[in-house]
C-alpha positions in Angstrom: 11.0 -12.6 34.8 10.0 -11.3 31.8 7.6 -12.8 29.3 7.0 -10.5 27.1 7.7 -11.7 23.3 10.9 -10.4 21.6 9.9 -7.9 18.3 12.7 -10.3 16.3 11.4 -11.8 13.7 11.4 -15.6 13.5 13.9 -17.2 11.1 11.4 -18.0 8.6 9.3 -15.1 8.6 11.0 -12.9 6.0 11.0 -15.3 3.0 7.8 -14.7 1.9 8.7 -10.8 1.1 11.4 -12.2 -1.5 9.5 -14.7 -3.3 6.1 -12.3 -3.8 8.8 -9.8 -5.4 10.7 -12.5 -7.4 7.4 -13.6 -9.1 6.5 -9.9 -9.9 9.7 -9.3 -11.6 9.8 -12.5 -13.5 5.7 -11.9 -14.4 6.7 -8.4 -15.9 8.0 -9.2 -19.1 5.8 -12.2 -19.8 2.2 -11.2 -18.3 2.2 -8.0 -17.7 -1.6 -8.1 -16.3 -0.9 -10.8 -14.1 2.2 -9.2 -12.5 0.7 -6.4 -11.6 -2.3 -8.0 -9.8 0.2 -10.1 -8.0 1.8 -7.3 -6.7 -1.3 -5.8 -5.7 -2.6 -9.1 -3.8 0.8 -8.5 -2.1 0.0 -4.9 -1.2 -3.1 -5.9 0.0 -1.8 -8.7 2.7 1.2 -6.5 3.4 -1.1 -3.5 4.5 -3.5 -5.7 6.2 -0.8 -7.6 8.3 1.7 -4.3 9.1 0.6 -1.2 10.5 3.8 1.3 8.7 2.8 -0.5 5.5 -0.5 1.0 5.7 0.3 4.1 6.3 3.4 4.4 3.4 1.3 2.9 0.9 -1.8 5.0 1.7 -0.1 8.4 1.8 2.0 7.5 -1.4 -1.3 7.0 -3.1 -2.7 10.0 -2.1 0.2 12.1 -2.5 0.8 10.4 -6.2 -3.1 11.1 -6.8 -3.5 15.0 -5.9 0.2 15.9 -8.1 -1.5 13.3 -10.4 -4.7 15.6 -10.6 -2.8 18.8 -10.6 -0.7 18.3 -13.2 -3.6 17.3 -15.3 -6.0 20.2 -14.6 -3.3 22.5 -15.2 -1.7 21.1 -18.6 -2.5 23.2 -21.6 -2.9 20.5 -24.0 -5.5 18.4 -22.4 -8.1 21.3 -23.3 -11.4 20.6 -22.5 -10.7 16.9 -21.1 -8.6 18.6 -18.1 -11.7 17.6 -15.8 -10.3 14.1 -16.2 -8.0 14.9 -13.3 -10.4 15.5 -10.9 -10.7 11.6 -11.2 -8.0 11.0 -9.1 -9.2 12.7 -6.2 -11.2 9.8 -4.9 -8.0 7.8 -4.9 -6.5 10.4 -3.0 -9.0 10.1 -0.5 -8.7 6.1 -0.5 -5.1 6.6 0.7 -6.0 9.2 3.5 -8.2 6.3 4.8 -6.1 3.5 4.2 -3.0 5.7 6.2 -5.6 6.5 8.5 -6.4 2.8 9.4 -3.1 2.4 9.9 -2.6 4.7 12.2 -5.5 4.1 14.4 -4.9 0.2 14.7 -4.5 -0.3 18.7 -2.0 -2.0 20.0 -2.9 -4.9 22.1 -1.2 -7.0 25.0 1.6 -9.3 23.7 -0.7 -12.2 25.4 -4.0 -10.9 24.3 -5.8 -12.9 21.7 -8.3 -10.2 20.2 -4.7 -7.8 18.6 
């Protein structure tokens, strides 16, 4: 017999992806502000509920941060305000650890209450 649960999602599950995106979209154009915090709340819960959504988001960041930092340090016309770019580095490192939470989350018994 088998008991262990199926990785299917349940019918319902899936909905709430659609509407969070939905009310980013539509928040765009009128508040701008407000979209975009919306769509980080939704980050947030999506990284704290899904383990490859952690790690995507966090190496993104830190990938987008350090080209981010290069491209500053190196461009001509920033002058003496090129140390600006070395303002991205923390970020960088934020995303290591956020990836790296993601990848060290255990994996618990389908019947265990503390996963």
């Amino acid at each position: 017999m088998n008991n262990q649960k199926s990785n299917q999602p349940e019918p319902g599950q899936g909905s709430g992806c659609g509407c969070w995106l939905l009310a980013v979209f539509g928040l765009t154009p009128i508040f701008p502000v407000v979209a975009f915090m919306v769509l980080l709340i939704g980050l947030f819960f999506l990284c704290a509920t899904h383990r490859w959504a952690a790690v995507l988001v966090g190496l993104t960041l830190a990938v987008a941060c350090v080209i981010g930092a290069i491209v500053i340090l190196n461009d001509p016309k920033m002058g003496d305000n090129a140390f600006v770019g070395i303002l991205f580095l923390p970020w960088a490192g934020f995303g290591l650890w956020l990836s790296a939470g993601g990848f060290s989350k255990k994996r618990g018994l389908p019947n265990d209450p503390s996963s």
